[in-house]
mmCIF entry with sequence, helices, sheets and N, C-alpha, C, O atoms, coordinates in Angstrom:
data_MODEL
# 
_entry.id   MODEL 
# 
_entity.id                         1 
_entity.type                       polymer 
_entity.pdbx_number_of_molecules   1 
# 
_entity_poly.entity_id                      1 
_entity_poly.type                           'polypeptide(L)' 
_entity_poly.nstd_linkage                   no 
_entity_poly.nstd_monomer                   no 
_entity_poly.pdbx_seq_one_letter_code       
;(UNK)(UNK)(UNK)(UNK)(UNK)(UNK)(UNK)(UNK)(UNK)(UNK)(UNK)(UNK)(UNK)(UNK)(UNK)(UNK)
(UNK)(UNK)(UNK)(UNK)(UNK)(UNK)(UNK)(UNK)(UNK)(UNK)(UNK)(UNK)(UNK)(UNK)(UNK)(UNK)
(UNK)(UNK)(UNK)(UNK)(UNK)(UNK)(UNK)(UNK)(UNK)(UNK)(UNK)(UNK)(UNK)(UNK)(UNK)(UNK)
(UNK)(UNK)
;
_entity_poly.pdbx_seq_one_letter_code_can   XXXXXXXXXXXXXXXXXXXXXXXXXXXXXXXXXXXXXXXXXXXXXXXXXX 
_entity_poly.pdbx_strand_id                 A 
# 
loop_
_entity_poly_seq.entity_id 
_entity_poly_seq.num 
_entity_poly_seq.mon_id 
_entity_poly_seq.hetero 
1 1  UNK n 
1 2  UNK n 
1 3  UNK n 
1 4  UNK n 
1 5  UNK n 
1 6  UNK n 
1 7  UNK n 
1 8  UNK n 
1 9  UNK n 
1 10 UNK n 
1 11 UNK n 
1 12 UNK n 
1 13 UNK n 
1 14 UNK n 
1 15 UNK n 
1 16 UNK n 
1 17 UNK n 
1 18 UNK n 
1 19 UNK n 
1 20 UNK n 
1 21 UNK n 
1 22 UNK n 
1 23 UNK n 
1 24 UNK n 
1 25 UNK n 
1 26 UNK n 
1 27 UNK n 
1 28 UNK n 
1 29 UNK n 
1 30 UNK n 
1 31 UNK n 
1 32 UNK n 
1 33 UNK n 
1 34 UNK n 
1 35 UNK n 
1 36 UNK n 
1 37 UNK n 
1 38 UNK n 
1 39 UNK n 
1 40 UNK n 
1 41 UNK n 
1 42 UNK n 
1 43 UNK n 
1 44 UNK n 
1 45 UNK n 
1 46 UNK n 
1 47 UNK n 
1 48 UNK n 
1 49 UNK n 
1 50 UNK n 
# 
_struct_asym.id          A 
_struct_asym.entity_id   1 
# 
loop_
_struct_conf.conf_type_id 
_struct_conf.id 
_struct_conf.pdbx_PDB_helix_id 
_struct_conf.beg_label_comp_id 
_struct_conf.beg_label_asym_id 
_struct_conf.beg_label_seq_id 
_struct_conf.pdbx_beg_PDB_ins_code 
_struct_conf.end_label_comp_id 
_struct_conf.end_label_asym_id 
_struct_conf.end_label_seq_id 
_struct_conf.pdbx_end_PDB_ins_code 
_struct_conf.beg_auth_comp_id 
_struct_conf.beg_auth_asym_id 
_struct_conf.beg_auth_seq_id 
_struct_conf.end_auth_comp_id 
_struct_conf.end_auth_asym_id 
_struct_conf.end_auth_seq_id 
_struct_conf.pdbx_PDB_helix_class 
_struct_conf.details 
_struct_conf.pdbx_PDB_helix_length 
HELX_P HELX_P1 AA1 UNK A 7  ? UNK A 10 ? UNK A 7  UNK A 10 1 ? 4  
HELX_P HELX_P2 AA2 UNK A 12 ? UNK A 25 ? UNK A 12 UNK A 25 1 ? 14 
HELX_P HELX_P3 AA3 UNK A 32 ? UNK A 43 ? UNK A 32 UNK A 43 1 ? 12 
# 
_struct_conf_type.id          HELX_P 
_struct_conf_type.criteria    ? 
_struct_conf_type.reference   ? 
# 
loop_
_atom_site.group_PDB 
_atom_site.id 
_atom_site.type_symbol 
_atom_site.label_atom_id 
_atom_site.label_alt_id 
_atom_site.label_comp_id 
_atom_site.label_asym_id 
_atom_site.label_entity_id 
_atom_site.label_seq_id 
_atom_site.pdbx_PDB_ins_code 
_atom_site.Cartn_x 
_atom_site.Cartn_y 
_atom_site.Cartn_z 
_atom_site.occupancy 
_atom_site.B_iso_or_equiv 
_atom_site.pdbx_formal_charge 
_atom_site.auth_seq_id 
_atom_site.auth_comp_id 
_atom_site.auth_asym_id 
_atom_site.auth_atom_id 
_atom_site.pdbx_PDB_model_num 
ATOM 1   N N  . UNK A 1 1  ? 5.760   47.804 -54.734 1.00 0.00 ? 1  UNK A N  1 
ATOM 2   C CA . UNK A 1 1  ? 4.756   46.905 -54.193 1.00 0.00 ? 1  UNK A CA 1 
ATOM 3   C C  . UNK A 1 1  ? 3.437   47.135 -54.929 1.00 0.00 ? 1  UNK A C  1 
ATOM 4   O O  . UNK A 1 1  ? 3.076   48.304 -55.062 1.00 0.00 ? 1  UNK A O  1 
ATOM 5   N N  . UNK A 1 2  ? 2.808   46.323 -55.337 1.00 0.00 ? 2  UNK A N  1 
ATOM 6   C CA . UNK A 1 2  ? 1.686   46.216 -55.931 1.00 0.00 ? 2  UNK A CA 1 
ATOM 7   C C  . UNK A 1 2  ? 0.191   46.644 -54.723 1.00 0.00 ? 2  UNK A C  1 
ATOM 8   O O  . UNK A 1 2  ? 0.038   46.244 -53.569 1.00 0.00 ? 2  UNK A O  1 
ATOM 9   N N  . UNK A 1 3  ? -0.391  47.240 -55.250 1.00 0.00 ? 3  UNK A N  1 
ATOM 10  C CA . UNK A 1 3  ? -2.072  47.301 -54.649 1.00 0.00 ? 3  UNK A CA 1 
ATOM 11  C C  . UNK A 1 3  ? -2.646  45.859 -54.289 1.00 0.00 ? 3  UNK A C  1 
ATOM 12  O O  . UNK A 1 3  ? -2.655  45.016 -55.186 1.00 0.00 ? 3  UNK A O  1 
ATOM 13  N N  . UNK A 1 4  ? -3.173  45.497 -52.902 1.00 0.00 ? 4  UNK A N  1 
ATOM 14  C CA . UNK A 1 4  ? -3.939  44.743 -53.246 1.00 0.00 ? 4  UNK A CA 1 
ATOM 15  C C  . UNK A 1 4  ? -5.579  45.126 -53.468 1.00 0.00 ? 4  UNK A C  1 
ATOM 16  O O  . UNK A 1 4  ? -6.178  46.196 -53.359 1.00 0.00 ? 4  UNK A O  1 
ATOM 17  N N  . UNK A 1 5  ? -5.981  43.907 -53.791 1.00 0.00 ? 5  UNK A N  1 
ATOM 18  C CA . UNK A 1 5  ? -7.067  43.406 -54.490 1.00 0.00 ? 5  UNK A CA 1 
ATOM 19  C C  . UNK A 1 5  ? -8.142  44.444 -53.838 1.00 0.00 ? 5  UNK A C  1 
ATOM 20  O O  . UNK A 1 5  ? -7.919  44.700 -52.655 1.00 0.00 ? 5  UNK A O  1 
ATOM 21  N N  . UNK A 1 6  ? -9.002  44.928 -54.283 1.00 0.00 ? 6  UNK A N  1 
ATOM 22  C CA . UNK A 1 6  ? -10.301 45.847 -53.926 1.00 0.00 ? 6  UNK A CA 1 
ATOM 23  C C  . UNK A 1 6  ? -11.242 45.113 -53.825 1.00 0.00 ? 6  UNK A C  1 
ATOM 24  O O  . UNK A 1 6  ? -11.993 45.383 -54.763 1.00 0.00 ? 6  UNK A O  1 
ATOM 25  N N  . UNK A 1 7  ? -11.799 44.049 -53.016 1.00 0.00 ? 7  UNK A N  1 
ATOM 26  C CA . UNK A 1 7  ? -13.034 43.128 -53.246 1.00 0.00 ? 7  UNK A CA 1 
ATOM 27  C C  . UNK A 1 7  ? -14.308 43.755 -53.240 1.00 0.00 ? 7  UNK A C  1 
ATOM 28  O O  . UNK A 1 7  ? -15.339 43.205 -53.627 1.00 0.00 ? 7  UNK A O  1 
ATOM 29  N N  . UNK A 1 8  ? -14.198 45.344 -52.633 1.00 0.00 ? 8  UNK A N  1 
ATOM 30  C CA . UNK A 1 8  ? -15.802 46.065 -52.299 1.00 0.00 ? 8  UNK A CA 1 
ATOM 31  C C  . UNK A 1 8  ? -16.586 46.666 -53.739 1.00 0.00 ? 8  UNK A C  1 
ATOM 32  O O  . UNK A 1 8  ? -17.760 46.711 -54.107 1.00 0.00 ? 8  UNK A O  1 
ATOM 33  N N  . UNK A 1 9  ? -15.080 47.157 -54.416 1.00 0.00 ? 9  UNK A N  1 
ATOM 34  C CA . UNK A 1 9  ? -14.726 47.140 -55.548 1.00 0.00 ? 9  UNK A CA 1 
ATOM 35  C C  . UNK A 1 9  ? -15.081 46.395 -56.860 1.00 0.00 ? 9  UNK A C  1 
ATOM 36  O O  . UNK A 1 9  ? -15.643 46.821 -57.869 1.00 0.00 ? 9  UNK A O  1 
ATOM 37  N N  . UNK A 1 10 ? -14.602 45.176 -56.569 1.00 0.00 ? 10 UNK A N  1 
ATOM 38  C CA . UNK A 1 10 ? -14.547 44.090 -57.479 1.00 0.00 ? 10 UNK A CA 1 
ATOM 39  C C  . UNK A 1 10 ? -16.352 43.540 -57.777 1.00 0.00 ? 10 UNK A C  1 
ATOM 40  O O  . UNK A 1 10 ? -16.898 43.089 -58.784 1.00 0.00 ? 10 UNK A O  1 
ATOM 41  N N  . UNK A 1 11 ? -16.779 43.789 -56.626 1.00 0.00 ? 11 UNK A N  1 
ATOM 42  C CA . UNK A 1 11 ? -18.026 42.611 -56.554 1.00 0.00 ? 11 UNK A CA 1 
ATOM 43  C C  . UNK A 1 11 ? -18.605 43.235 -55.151 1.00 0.00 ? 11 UNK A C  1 
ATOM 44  O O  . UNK A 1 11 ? -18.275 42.647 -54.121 1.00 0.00 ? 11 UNK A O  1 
ATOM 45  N N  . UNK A 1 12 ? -19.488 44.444 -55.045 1.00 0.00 ? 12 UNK A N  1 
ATOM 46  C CA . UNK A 1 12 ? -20.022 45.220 -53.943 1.00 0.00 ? 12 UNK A CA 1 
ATOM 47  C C  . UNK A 1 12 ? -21.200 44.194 -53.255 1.00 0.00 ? 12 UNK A C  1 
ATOM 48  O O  . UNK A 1 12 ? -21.259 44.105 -52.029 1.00 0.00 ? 12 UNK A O  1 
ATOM 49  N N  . UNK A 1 13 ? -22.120 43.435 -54.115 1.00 0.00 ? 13 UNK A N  1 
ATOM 50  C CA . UNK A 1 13 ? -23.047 42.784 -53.459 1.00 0.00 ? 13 UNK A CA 1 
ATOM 51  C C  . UNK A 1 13 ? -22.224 41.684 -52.877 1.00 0.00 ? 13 UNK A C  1 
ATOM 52  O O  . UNK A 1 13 ? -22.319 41.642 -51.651 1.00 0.00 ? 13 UNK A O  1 
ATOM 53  N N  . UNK A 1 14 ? -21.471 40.811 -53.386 1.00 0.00 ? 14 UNK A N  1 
ATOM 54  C CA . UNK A 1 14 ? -20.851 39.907 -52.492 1.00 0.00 ? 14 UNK A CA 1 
ATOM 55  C C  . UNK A 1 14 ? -19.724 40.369 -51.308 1.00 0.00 ? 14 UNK A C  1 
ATOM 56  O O  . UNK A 1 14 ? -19.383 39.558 -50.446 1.00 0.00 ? 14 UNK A O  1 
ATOM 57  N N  . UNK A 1 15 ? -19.322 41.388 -51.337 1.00 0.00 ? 15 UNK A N  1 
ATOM 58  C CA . UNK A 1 15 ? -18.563 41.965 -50.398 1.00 0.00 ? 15 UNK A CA 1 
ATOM 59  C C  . UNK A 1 15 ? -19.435 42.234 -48.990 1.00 0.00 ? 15 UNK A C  1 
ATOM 60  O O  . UNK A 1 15 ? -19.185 42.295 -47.786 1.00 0.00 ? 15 UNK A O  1 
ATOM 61  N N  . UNK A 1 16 ? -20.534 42.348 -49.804 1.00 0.00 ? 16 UNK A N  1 
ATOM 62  C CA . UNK A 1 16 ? -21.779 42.908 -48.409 1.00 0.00 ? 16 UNK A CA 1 
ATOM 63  C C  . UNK A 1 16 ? -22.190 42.041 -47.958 1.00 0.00 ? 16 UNK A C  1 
ATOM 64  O O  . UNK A 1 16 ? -22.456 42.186 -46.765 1.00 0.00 ? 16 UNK A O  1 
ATOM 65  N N  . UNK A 1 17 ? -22.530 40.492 -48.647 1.00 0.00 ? 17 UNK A N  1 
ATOM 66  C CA . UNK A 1 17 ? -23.063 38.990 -48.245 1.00 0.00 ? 17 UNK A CA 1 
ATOM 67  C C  . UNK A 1 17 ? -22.157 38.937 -46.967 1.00 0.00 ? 17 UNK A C  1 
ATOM 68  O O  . UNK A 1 17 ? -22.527 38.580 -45.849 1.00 0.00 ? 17 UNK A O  1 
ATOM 69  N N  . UNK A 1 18 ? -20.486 39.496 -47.449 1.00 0.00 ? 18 UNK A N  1 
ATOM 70  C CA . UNK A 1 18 ? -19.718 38.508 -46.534 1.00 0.00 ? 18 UNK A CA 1 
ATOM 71  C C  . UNK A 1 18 ? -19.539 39.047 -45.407 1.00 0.00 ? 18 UNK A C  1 
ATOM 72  O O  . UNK A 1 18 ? -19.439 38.373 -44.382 1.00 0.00 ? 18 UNK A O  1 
ATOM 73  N N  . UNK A 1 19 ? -19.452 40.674 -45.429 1.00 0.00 ? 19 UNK A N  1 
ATOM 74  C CA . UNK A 1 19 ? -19.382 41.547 -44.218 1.00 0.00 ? 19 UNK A CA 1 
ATOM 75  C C  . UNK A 1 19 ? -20.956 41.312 -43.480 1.00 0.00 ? 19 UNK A C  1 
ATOM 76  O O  . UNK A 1 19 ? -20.957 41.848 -42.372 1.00 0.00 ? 19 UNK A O  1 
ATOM 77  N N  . UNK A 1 20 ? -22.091 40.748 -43.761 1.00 0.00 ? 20 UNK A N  1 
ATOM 78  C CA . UNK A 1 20 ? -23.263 40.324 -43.446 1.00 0.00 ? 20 UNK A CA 1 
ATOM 79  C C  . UNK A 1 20 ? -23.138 39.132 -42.086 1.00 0.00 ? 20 UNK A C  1 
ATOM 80  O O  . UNK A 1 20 ? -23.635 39.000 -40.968 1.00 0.00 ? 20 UNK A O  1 
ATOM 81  N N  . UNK A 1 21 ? -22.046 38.316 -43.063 1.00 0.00 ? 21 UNK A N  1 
ATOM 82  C CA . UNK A 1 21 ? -22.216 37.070 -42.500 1.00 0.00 ? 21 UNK A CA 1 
ATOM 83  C C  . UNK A 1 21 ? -20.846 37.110 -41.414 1.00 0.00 ? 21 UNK A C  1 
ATOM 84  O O  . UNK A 1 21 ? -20.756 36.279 -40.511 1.00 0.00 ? 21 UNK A O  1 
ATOM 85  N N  . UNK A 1 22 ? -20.174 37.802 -41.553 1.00 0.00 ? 22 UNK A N  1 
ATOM 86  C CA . UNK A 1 22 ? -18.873 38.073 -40.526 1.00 0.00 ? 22 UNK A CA 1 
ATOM 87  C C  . UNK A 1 22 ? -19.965 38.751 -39.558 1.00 0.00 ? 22 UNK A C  1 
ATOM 88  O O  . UNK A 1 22 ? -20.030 38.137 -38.493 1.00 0.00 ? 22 UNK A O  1 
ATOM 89  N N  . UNK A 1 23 ? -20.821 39.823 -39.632 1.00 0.00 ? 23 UNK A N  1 
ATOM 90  C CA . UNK A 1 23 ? -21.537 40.320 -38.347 1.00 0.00 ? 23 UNK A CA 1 
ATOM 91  C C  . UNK A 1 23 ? -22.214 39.303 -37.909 1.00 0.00 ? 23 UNK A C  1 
ATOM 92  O O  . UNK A 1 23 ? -21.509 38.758 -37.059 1.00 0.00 ? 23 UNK A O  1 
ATOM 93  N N  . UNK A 1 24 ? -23.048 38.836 -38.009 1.00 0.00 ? 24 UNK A N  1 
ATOM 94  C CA . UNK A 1 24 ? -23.697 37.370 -37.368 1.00 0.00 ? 24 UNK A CA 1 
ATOM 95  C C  . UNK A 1 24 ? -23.186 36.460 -36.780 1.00 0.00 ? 24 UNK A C  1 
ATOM 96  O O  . UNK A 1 24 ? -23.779 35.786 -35.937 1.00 0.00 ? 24 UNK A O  1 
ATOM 97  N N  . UNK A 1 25 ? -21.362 36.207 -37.322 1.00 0.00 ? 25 UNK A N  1 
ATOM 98  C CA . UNK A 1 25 ? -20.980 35.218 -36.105 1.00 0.00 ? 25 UNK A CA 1 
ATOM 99  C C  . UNK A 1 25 ? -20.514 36.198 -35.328 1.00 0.00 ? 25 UNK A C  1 
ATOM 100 O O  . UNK A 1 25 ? -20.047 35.849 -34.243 1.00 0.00 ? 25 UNK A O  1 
ATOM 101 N N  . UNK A 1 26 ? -20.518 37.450 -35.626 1.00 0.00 ? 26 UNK A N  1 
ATOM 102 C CA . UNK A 1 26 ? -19.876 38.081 -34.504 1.00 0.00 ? 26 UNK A CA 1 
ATOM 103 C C  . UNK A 1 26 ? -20.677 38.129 -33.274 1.00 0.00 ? 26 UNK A C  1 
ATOM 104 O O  . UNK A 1 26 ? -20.152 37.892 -32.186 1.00 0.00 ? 26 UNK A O  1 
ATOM 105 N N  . UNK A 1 27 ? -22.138 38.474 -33.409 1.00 0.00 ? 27 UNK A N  1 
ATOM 106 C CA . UNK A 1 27 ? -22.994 38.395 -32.843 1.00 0.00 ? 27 UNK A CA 1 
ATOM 107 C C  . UNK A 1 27 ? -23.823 36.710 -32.099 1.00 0.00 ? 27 UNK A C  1 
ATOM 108 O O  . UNK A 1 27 ? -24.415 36.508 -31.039 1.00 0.00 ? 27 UNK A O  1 
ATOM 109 N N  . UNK A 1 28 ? -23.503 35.877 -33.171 1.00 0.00 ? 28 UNK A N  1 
ATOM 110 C CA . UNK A 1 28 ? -23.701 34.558 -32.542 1.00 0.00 ? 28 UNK A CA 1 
ATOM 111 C C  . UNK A 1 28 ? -23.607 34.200 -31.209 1.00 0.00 ? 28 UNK A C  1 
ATOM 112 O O  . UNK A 1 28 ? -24.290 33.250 -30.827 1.00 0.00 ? 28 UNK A O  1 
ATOM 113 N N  . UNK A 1 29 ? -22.844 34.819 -30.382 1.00 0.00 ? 29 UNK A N  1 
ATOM 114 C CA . UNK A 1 29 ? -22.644 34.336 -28.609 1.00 0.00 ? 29 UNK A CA 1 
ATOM 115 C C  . UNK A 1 29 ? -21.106 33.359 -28.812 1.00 0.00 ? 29 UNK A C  1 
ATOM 116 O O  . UNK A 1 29 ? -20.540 33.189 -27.732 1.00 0.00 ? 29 UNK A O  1 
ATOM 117 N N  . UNK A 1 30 ? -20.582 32.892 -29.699 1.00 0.00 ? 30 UNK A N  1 
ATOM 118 C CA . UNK A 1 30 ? -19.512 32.360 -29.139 1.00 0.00 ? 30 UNK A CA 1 
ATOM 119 C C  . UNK A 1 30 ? -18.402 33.093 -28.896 1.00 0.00 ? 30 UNK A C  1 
ATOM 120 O O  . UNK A 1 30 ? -18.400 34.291 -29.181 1.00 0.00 ? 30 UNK A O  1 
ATOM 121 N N  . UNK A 1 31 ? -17.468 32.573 -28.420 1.00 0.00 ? 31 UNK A N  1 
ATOM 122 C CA . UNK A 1 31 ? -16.420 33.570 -27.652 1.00 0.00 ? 31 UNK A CA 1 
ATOM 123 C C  . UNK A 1 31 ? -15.376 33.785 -28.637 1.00 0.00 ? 31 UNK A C  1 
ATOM 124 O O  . UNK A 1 31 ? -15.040 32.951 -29.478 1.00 0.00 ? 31 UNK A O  1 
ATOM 125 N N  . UNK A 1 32 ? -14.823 35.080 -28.476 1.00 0.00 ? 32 UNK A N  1 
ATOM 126 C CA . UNK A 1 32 ? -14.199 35.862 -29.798 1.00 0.00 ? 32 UNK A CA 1 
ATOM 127 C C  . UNK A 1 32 ? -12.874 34.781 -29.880 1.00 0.00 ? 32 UNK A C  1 
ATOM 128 O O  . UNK A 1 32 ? -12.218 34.858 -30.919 1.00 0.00 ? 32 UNK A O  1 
ATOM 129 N N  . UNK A 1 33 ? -12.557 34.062 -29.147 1.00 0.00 ? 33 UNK A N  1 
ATOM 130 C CA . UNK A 1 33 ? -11.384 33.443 -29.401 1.00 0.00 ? 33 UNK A CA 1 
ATOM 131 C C  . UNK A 1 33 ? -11.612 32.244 -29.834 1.00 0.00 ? 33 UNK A C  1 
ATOM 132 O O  . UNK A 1 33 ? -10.706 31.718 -30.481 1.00 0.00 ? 33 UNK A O  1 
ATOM 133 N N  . UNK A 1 34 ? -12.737 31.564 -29.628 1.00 0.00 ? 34 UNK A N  1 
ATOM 134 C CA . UNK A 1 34 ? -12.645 30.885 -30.969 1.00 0.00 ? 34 UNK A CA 1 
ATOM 135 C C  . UNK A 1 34 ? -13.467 31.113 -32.388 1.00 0.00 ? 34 UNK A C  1 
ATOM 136 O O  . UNK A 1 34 ? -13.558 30.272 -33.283 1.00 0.00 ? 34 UNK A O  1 
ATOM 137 N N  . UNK A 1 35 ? -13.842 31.976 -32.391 1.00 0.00 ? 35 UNK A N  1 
ATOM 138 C CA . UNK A 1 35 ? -13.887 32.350 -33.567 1.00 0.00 ? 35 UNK A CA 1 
ATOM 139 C C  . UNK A 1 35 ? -13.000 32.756 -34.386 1.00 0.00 ? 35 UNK A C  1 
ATOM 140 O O  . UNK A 1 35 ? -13.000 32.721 -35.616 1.00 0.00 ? 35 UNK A O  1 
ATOM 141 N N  . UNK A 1 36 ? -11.885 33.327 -33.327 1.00 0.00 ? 36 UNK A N  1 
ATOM 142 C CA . UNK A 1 36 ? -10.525 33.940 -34.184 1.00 0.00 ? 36 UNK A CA 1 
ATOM 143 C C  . UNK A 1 36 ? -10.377 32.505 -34.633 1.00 0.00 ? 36 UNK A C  1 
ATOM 144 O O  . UNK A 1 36 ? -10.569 32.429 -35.846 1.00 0.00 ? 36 UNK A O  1 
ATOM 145 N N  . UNK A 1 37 ? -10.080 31.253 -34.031 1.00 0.00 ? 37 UNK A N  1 
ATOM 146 C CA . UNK A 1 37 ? -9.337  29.901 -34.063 1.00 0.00 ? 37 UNK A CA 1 
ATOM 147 C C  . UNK A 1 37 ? -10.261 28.988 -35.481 1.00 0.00 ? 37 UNK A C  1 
ATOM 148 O O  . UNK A 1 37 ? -9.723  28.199 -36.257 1.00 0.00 ? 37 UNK A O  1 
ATOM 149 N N  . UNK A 1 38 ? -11.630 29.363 -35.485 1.00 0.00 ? 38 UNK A N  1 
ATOM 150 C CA . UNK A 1 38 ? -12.159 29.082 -36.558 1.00 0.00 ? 38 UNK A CA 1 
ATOM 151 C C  . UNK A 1 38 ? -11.630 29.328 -38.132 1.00 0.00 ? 38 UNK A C  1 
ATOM 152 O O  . UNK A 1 38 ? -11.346 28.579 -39.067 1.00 0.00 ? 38 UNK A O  1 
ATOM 153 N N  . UNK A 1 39 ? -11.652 30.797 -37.920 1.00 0.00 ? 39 UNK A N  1 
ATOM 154 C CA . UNK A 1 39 ? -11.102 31.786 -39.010 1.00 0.00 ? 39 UNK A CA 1 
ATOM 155 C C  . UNK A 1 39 ? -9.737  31.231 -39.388 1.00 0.00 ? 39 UNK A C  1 
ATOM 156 O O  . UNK A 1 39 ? -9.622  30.687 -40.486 1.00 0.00 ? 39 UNK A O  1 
ATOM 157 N N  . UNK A 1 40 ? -8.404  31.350 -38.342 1.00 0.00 ? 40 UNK A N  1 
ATOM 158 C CA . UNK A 1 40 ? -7.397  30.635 -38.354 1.00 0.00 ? 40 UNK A CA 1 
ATOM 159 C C  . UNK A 1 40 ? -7.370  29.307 -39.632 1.00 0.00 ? 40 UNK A C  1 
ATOM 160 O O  . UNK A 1 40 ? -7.024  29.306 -40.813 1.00 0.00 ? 40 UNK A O  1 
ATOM 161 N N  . UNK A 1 41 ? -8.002  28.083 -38.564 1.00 0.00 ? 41 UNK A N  1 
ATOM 162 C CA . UNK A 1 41 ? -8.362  27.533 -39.577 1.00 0.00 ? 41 UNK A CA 1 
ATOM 163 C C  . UNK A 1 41 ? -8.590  27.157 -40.983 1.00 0.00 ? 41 UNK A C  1 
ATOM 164 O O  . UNK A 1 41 ? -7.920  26.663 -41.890 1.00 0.00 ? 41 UNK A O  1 
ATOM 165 N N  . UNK A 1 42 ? -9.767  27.571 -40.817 1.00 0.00 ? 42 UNK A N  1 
ATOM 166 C CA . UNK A 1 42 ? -10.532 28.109 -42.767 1.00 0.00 ? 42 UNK A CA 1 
ATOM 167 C C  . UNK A 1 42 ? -9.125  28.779 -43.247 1.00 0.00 ? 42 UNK A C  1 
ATOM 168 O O  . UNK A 1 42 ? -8.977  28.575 -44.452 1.00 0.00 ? 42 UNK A O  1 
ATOM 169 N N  . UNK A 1 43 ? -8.319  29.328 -42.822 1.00 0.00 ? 43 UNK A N  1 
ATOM 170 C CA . UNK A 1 43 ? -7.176  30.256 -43.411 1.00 0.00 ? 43 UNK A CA 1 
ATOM 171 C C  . UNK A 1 43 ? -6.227  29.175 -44.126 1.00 0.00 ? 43 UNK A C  1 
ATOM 172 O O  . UNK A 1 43 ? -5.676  29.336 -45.215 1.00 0.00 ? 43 UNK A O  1 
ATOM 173 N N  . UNK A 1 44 ? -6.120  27.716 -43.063 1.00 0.00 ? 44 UNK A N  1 
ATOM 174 C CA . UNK A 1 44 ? -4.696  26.913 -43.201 1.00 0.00 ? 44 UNK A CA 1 
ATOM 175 C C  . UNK A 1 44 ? -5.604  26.498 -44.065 1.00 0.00 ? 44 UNK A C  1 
ATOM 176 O O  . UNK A 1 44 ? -5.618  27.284 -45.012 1.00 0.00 ? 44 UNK A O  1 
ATOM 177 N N  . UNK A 1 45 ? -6.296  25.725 -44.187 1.00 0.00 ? 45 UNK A N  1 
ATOM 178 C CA . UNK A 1 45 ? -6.944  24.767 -45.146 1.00 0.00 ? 45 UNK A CA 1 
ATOM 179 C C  . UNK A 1 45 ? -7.372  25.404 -46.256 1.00 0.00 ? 45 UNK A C  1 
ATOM 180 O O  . UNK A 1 45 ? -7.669  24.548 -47.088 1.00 0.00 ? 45 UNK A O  1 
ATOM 181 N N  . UNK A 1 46 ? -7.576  26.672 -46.737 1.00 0.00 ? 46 UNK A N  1 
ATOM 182 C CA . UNK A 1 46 ? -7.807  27.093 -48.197 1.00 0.00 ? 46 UNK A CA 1 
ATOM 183 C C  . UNK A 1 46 ? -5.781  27.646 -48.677 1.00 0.00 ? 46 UNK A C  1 
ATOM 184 O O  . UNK A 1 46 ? -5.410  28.246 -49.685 1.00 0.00 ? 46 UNK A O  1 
ATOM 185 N N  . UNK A 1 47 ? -4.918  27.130 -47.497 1.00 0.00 ? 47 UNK A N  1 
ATOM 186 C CA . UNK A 1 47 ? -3.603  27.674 -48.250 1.00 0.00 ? 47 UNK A CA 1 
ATOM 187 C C  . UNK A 1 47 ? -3.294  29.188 -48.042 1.00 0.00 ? 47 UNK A C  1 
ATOM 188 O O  . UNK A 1 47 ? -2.417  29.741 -48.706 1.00 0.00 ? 47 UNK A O  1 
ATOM 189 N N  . UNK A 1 48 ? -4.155  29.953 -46.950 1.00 0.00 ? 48 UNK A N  1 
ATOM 190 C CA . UNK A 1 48 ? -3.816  31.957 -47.294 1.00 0.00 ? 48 UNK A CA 1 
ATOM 191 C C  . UNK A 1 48 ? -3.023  31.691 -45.945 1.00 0.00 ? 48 UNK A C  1 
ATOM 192 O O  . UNK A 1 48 ? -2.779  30.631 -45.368 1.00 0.00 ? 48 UNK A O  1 
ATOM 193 N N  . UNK A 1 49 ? -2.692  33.046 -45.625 1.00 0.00 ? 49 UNK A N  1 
ATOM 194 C CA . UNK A 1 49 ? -2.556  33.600 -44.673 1.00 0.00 ? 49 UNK A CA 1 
ATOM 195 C C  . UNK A 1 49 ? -3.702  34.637 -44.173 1.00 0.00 ? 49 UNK A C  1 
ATOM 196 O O  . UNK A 1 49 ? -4.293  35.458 -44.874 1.00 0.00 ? 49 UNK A O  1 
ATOM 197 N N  . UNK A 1 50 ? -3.879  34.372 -42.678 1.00 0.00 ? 50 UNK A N  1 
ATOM 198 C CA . UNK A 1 50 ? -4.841  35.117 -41.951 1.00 0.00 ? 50 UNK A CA 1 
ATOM 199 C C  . UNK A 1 50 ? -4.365  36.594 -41.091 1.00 0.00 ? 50 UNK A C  1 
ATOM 200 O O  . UNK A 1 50 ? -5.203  37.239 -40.461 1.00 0.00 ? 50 UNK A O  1 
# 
């Protein structure tokens, strides 16, 4: 099995933008379940798995 990808690694300032911006909706007030359902989402429509 191969390693995956190191993104903190790869690109430390953008790794930090994104862990930035994951704390803020965390903090936003909406309710963790739909945010999971957001995330979900964004997941089907760029093609990954979440």
């Amino acid at each position: 099995m191969q390693p995956r990808f190191n993104f903190g690694k790869a690109s430390p300032d953008s790794y930090k933008a994104v862990a930035a911006l994951d704390e803020h909706v965390q903090k936003c007030g909406l309710e963790a379940r739909y945010i999971h359902l957001i995330k979900l989402r964004a997941s089907q429509i760029n093609g990954c798995a979440y």
